[in-house]
mmCIF file as gemmi writes it, N, C-alpha and C atoms, coordinates in Angstrom:
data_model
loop_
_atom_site.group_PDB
_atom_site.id
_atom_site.type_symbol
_atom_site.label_atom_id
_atom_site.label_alt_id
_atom_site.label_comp_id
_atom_site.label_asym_id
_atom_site.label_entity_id
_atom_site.label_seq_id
_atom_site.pdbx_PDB_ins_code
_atom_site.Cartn_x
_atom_site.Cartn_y
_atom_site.Cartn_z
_atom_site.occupancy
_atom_site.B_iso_or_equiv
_atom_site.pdbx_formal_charge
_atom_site.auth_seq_id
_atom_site.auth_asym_id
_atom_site.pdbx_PDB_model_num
ATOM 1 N N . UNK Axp A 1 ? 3.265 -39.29 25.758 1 0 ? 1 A 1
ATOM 2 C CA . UNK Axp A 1 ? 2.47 -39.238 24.547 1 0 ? 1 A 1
ATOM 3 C C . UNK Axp A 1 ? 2.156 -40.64 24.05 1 0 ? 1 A 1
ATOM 4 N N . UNK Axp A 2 ? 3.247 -41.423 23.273 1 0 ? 2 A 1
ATOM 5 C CA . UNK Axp A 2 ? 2.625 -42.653 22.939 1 0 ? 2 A 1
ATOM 6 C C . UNK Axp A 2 ? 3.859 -43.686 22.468 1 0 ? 2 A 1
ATOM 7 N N . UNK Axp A 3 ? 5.414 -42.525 23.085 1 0 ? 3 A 1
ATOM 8 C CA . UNK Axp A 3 ? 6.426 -43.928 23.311 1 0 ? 3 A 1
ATOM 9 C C . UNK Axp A 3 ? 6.911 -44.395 24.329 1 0 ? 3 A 1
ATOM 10 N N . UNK Axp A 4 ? 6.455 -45.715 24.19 1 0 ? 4 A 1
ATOM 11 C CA . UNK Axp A 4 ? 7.055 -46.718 25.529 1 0 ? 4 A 1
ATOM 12 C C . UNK Axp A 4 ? 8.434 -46.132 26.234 1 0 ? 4 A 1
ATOM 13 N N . UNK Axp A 5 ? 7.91 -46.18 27.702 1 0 ? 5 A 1
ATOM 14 C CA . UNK Axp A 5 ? 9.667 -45.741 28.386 1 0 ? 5 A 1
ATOM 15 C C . UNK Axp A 5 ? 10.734 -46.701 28.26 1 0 ? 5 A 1
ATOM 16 N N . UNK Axp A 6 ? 10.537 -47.825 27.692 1 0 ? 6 A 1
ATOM 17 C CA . UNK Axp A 6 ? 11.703 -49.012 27.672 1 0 ? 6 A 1
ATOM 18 C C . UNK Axp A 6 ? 12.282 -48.659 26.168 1 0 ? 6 A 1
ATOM 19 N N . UNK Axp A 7 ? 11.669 -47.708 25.537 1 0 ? 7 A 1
ATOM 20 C CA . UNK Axp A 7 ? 13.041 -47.479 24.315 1 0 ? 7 A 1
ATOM 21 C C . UNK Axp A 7 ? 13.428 -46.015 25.124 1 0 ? 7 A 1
ATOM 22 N N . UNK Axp A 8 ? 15.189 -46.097 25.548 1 0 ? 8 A 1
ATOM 23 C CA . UNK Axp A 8 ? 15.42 -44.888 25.762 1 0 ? 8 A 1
ATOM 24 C C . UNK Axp A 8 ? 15.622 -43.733 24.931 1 0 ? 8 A 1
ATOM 25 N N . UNK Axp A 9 ? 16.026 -44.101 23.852 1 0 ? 9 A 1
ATOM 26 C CA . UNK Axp A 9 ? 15.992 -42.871 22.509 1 0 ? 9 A 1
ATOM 27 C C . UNK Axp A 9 ? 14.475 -42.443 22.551 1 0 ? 9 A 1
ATOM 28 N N . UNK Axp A 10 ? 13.461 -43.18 22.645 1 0 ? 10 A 1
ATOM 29 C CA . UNK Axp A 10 ? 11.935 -42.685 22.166 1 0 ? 10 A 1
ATOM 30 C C . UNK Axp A 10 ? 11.574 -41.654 23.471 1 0 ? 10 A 1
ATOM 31 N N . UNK Axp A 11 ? 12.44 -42.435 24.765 1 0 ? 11 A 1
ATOM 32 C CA . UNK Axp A 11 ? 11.497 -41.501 25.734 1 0 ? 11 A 1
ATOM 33 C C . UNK Axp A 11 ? 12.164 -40.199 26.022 1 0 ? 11 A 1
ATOM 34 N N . UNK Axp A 12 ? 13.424 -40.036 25.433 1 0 ? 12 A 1
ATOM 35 C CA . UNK Axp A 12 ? 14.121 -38.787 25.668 1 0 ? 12 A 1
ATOM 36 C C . UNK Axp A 12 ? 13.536 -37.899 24.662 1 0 ? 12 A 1
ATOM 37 N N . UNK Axp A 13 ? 13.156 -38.397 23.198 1 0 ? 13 A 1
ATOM 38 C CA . UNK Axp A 13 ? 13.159 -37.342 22.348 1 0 ? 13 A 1
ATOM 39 C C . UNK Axp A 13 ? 10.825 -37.021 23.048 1 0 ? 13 A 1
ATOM 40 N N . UNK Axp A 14 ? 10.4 -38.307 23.735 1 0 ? 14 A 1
ATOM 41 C CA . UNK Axp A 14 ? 9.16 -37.305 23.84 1 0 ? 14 A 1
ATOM 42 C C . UNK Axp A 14 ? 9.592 -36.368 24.946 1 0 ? 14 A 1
ATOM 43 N N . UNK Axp A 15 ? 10.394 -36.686 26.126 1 0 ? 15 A 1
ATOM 44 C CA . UNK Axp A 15 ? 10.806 -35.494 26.794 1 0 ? 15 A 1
ATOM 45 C C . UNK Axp A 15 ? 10.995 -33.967 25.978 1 0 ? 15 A 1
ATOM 46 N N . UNK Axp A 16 ? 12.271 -34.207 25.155 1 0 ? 16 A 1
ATOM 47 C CA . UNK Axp A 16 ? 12.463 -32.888 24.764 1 0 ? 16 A 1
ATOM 48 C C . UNK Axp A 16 ? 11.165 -32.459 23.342 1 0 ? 16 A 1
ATOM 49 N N . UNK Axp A 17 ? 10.743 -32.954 23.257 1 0 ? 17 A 1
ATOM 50 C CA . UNK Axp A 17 ? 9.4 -33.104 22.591 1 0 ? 17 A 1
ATOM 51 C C . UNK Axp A 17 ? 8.398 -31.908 23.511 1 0 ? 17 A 1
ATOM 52 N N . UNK Axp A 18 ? 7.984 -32.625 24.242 1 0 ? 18 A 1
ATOM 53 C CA . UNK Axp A 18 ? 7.203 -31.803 25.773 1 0 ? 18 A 1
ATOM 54 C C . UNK Axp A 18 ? 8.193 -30.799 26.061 1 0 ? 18 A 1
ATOM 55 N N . UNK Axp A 19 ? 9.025 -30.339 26.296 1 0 ? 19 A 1
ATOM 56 C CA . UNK Axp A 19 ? 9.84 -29.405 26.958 1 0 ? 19 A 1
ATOM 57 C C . UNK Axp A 19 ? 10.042 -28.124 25.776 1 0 ? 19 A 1
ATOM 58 N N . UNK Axp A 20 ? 10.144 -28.321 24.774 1 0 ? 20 A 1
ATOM 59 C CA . UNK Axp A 20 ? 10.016 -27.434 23.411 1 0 ? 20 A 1
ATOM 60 C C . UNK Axp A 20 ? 8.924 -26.992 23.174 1 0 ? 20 A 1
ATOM 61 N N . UNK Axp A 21 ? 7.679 -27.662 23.157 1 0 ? 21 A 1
ATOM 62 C CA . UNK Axp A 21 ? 6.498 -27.677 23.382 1 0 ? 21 A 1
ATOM 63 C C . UNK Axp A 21 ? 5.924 -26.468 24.046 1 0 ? 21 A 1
ATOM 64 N N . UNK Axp A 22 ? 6.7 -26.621 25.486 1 0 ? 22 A 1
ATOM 65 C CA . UNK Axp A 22 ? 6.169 -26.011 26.605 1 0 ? 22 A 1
ATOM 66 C C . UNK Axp A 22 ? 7.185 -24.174 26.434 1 0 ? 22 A 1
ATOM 67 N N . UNK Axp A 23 ? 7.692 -24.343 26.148 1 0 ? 23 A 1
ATOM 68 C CA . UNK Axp A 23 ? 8.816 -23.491 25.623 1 0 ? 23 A 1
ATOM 69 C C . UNK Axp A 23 ? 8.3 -22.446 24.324 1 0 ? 23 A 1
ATOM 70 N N . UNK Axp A 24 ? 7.857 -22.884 23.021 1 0 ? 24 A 1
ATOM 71 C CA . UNK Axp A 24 ? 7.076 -22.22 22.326 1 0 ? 24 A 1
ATOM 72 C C . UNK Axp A 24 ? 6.005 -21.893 22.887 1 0 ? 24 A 1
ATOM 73 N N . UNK Axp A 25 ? 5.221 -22.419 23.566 1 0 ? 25 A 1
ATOM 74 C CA . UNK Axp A 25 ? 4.319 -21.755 24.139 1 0 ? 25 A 1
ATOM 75 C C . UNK Axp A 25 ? 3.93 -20.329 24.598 1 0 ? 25 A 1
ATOM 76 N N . UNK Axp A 26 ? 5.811 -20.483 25.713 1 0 ? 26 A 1
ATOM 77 C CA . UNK Axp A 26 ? 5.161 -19.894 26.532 1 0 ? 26 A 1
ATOM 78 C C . UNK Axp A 26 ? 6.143 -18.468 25.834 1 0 ? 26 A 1
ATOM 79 N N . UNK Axp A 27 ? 6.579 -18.743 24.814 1 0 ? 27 A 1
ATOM 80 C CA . UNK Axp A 27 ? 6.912 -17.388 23.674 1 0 ? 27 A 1
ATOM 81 C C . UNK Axp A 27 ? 5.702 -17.052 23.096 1 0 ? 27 A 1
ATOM 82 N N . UNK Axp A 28 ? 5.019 -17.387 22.979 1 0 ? 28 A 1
ATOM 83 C CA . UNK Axp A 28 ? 3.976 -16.834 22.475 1 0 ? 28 A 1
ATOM 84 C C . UNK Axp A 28 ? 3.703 -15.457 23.23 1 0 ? 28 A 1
ATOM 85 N N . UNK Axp A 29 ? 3.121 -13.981 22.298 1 0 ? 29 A 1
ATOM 86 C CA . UNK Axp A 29 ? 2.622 -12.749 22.837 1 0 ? 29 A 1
ATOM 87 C C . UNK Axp A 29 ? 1.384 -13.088 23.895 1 0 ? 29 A 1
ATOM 88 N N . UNK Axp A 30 ? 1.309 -12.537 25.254 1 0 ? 30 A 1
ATOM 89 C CA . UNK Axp A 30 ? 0.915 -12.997 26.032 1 0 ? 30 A 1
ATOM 90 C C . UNK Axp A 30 ? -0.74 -13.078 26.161 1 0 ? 30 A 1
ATOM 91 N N . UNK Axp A 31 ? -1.713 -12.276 25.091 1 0 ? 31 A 1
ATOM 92 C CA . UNK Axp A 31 ? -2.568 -12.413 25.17 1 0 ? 31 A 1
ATOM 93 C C . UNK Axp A 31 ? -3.144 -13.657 24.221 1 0 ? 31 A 1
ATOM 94 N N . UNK Axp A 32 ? -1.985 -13.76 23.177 1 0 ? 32 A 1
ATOM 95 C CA . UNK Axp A 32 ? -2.078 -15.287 22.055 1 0 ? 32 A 1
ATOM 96 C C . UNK Axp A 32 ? -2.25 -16.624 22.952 1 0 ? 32 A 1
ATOM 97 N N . UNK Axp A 33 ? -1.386 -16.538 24.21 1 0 ? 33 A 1
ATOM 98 C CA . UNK Axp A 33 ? -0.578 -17.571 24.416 1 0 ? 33 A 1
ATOM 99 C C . UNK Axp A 33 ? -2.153 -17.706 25.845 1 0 ? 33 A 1
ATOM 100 N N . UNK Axp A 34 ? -2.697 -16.878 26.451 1 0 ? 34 A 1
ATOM 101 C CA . UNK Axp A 34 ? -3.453 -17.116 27.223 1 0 ? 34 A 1
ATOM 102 C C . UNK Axp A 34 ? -4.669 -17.57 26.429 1 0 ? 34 A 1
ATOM 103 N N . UNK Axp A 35 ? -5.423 -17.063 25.77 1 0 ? 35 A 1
ATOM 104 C CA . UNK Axp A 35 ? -6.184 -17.601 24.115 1 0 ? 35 A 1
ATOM 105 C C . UNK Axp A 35 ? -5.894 -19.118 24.519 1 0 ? 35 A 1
ATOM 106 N N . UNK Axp A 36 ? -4.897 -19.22 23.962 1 0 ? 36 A 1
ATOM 107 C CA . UNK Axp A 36 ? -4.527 -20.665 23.278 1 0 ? 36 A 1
ATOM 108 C C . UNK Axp A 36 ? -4.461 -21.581 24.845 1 0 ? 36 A 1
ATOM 109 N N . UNK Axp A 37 ? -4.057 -21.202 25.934 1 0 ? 37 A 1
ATOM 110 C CA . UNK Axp A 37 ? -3.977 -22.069 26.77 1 0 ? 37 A 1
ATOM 111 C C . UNK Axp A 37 ? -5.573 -22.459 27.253 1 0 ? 37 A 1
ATOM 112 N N . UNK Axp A 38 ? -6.042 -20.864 27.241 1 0 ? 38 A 1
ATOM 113 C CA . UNK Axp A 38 ? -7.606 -21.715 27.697 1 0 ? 38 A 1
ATOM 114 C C . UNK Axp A 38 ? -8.527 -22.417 26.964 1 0 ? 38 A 1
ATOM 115 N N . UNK Axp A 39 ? -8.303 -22.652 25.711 1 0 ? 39 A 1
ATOM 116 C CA . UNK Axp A 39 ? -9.147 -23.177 24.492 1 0 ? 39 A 1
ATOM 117 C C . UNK Axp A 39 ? -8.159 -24.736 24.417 1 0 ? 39 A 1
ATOM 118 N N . UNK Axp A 40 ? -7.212 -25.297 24.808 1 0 ? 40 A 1
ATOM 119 C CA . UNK Axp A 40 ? -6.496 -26.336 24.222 1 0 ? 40 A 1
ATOM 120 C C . UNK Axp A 40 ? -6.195 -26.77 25.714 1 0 ? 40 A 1
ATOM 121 N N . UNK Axp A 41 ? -5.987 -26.005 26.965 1 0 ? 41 A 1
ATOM 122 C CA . UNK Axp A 41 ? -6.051 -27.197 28.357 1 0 ? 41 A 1
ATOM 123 C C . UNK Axp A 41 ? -6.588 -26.544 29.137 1 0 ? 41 A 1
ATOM 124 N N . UNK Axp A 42 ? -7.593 -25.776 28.722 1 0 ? 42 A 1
ATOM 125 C CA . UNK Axp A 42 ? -8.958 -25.955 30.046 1 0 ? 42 A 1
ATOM 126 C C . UNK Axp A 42 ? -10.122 -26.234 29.147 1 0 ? 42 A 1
ATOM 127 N N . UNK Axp A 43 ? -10.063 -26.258 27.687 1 0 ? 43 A 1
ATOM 128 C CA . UNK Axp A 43 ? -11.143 -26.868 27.125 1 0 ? 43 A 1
ATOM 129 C C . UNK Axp A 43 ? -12.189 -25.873 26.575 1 0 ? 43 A 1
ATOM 130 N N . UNK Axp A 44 ? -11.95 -25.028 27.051 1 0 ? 44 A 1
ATOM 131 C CA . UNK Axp A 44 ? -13.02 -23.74 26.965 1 0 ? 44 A 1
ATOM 132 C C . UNK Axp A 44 ? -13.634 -23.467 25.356 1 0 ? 44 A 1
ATOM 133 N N . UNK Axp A 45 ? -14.618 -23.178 25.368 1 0 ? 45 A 1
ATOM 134 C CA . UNK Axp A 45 ? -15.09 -22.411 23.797 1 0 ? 45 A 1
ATOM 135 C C . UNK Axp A 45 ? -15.127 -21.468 23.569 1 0 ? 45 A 1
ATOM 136 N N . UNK Axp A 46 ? -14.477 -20.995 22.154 1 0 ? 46 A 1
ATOM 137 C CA . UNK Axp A 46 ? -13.963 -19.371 21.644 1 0 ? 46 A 1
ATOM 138 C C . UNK Axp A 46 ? -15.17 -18.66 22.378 1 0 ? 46 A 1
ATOM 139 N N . UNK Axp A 47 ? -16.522 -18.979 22.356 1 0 ? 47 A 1
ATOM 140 C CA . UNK Axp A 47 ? -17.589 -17.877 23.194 1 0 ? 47 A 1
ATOM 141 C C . UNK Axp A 47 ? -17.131 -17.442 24.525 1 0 ? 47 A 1
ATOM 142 N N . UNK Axp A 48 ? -16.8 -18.867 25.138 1 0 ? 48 A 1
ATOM 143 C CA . UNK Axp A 48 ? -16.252 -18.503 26.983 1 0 ? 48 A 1
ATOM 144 C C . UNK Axp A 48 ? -14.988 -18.069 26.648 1 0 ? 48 A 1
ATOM 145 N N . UNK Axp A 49 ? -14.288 -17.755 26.075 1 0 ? 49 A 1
ATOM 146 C CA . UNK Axp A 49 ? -13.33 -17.603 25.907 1 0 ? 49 A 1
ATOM 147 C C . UNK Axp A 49 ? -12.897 -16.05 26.078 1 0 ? 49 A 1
ATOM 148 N N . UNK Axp A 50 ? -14.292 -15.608 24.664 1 0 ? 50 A 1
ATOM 149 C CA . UNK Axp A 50 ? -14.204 -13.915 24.588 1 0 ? 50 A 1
ATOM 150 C C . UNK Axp A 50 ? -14.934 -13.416 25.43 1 0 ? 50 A 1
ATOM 151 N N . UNK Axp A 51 ? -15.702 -13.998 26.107 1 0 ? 51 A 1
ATOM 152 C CA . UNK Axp A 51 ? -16.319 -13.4 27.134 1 0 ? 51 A 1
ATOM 153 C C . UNK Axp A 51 ? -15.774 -13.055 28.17 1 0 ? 51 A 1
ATOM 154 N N . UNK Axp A 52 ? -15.163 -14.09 28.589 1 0 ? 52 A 1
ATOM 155 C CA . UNK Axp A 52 ? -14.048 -14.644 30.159 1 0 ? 52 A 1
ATOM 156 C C . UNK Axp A 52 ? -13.155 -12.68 29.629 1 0 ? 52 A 1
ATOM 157 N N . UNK Axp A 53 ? -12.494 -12.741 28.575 1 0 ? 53 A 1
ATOM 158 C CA . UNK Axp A 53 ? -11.478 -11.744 28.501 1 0 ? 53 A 1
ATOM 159 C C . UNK Axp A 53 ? -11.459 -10.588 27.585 1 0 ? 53 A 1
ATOM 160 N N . UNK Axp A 54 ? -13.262 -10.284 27.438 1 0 ? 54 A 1
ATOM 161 C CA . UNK Axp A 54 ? -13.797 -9.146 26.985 1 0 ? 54 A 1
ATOM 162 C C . UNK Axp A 54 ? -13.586 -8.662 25.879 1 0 ? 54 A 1
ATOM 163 N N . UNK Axp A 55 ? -13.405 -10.177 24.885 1 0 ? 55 A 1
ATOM 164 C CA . UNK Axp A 55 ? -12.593 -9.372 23.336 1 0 ? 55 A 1
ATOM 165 C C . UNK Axp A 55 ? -13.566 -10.399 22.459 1 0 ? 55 A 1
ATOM 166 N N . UNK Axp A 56 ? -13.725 -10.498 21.272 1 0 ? 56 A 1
ATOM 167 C CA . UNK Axp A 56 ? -14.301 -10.833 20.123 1 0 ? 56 A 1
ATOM 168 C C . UNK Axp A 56 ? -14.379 -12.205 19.539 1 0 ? 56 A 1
ATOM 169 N N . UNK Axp A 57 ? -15.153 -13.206 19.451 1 0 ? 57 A 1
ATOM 170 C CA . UNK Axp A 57 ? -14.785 -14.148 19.014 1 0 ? 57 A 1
ATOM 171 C C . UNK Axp A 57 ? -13.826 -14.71 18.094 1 0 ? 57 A 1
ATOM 172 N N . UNK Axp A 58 ? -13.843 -13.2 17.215 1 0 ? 58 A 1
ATOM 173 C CA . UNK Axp A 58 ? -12.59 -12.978 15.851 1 0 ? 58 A 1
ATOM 174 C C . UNK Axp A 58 ? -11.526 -13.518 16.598 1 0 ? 58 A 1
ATOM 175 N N . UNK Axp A 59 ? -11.377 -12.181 17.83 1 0 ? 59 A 1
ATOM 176 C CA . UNK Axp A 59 ? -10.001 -12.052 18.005 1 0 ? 59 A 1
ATOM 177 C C . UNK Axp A 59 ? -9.354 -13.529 18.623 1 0 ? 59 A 1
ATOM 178 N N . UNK Axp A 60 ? -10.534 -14.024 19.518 1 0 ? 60 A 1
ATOM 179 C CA . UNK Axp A 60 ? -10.031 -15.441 19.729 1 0 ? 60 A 1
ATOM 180 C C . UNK Axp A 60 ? -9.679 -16.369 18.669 1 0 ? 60 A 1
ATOM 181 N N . UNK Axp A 61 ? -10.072 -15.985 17.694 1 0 ? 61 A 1
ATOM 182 C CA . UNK Axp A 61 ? -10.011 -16.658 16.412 1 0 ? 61 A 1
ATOM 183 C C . UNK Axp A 61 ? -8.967 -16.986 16.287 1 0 ? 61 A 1
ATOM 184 N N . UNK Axp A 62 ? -8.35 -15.248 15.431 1 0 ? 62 A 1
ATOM 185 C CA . UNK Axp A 62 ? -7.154 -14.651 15.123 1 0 ? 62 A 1
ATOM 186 C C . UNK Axp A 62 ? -5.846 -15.535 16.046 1 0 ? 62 A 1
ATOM 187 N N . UNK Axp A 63 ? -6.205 -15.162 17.473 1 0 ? 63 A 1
ATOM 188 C CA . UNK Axp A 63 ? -4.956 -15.69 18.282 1 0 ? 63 A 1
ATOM 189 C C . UNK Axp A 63 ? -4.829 -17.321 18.271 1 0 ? 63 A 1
ATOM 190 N N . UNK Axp A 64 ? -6.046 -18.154 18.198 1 0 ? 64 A 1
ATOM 191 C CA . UNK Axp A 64 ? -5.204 -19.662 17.96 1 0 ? 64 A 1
ATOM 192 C C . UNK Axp A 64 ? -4.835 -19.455 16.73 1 0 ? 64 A 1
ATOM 193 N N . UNK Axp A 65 ? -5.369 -19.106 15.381 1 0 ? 65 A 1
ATOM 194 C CA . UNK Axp A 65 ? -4.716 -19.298 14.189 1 0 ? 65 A 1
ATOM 195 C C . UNK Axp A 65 ? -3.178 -18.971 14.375 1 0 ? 65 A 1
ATOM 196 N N . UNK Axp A 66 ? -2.88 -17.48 14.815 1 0 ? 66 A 1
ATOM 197 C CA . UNK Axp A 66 ? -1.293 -17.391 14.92 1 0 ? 66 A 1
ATOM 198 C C . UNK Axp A 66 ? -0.878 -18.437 15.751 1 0 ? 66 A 1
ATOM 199 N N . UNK Axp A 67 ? -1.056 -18.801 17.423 1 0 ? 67 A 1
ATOM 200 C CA . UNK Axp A 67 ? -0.594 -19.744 17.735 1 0 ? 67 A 1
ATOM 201 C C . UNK Axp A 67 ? -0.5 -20.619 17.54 1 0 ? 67 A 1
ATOM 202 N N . UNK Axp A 68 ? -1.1 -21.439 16.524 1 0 ? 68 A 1
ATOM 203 C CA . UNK Axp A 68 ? -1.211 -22.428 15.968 1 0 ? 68 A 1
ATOM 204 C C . UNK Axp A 68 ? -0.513 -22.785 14.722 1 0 ? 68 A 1
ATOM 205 N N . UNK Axp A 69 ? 0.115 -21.285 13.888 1 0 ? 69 A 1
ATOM 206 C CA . UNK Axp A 69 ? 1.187 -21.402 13.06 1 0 ? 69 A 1
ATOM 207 C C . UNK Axp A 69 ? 2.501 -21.24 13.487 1 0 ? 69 A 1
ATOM 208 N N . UNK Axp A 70 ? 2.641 -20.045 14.59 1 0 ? 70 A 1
ATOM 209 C CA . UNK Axp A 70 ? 3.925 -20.024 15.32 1 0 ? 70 A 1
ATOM 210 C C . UNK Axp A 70 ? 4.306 -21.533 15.829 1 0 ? 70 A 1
ATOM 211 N N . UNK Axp A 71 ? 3.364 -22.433 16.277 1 0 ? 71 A 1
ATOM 212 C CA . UNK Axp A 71 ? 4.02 -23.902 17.179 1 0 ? 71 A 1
ATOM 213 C C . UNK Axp A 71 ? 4.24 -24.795 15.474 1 0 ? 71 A 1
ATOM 214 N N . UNK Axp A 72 ? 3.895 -24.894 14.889 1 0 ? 72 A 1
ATOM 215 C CA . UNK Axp A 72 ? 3.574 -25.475 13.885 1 0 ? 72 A 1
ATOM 216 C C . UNK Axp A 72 ? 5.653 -25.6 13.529 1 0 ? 72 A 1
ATOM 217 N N . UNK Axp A 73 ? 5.487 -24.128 12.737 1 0 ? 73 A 1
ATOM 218 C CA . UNK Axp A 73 ? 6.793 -23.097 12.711 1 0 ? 73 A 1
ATOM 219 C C . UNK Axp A 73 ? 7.823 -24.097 13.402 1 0 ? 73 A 1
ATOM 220 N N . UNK Axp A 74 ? 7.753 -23.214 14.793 1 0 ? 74 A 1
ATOM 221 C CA . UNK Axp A 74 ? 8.729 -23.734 15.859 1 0 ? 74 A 1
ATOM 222 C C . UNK Axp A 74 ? 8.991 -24.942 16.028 1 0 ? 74 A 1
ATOM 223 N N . UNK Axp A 75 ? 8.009 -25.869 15.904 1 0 ? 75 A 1
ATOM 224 C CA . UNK Axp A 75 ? 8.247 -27.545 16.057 1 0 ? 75 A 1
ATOM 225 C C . UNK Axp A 75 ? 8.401 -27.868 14.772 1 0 ? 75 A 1
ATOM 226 N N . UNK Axp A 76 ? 8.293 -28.114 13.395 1 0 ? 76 A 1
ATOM 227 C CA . UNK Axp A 76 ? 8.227 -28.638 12.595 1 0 ? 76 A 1
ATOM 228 C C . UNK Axp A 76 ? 9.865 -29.554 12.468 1 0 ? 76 A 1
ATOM 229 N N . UNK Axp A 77 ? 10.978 -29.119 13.093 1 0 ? 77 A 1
ATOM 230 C CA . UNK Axp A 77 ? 12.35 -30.171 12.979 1 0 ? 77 A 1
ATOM 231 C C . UNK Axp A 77 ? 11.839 -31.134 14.187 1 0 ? 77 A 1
ATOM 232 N N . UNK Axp A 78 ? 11.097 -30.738 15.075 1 0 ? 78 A 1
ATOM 233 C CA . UNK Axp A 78 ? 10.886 -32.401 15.723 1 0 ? 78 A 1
ATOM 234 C C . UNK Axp A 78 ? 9.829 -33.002 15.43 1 0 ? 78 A 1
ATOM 235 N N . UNK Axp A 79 ? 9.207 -32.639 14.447 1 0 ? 79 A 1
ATOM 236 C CA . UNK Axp A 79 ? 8.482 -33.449 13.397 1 0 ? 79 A 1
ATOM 237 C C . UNK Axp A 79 ? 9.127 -34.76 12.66 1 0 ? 79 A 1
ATOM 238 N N . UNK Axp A 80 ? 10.146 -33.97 12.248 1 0 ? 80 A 1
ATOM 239 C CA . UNK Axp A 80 ? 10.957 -34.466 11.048 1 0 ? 80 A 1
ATOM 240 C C . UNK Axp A 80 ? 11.692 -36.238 12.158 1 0 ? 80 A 1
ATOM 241 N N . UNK Axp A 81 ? 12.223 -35.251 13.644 1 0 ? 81 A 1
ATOM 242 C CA . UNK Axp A 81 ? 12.975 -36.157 14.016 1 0 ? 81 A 1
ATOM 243 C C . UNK Axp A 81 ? 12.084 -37.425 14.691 1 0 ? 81 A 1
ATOM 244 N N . UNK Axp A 82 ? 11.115 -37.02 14.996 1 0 ? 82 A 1
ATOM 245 C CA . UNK Axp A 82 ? 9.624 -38.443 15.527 1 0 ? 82 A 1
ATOM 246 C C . UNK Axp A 82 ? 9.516 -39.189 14.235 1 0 ? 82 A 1
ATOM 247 N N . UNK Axp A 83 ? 9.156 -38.246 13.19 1 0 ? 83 A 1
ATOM 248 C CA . UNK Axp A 83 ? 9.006 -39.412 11.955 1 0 ? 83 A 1
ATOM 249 C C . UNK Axp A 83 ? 9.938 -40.361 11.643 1 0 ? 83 A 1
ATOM 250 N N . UNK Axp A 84 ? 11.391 -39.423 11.685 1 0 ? 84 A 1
ATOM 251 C CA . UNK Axp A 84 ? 12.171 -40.724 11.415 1 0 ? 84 A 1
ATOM 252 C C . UNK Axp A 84 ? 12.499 -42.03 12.801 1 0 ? 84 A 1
ATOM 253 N N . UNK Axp A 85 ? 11.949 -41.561 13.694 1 0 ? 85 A 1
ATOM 254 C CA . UNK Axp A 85 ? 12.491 -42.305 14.933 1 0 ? 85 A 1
ATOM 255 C C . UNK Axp A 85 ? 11.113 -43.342 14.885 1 0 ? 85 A 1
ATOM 256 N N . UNK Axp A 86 ? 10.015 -43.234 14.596 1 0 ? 86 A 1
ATOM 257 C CA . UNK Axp A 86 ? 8.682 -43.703 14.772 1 0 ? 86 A 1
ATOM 258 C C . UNK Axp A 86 ? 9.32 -45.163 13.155 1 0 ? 86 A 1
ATOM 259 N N . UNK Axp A 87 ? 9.583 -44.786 12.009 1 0 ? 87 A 1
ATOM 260 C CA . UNK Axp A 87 ? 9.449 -45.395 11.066 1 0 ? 87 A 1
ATOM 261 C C . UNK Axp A 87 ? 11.044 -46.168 10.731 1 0 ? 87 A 1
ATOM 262 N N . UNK Axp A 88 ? 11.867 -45.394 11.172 1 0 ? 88 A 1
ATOM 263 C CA . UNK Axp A 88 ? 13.319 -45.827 10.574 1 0 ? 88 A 1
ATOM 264 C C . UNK Axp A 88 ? 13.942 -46.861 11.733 1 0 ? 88 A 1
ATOM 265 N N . UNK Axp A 89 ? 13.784 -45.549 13.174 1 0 ? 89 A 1
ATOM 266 C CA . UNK Axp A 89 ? 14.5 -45.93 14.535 1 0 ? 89 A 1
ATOM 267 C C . UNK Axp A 89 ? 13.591 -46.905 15.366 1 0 ? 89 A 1
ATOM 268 N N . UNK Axp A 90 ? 12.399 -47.152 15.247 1 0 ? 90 A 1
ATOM 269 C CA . UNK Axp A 90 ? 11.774 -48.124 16.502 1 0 ? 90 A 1
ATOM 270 C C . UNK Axp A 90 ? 11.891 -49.224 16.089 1 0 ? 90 A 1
């Protein structure tokens, strides 16, 4: 992401950073979590989106908004712990 590998505290916590990440994700309900993967890493637009999987632009809507509060949710303590490592710890 955007800490140098020569601080080892910075590069472990973006590890488990990425690995939590990848982890909420892939909790996500499986039609949320496919939504959200093709709109955020294949790039796609809510149109190709509902088209590609025969449902509503809403509903594509609907599913990043939840996925997008569930990760929010789920990550918000390694929020807490980057901020203090970015401002207190580097």
């Amino acid at each position: 992401l955007f800490i140098e590998k020569d601080h080892p505290l910075g590069y472990l916590l973006e590890q488990e950073l990425e690995e939590e990440l990848e982890r909420s994700i892939e909790a996500l309900p499986e039609e949320c979590r496919v939504v959200f993967k093709k709109s955020r890493f294949e790039q796609k637009k809510y149109e190709e989106i509902a088209r590609e999987l025969n449902i509503s632009v809403n509903t594509v809507k609907y599913h990043i908004k939840n996925a997008l509060a569930f990760l929010q949710k789920r990550m918000a303590g390694y929020l807490k712990i980057l901020v203090w490592y970015i401002f207190l710890g580097n």
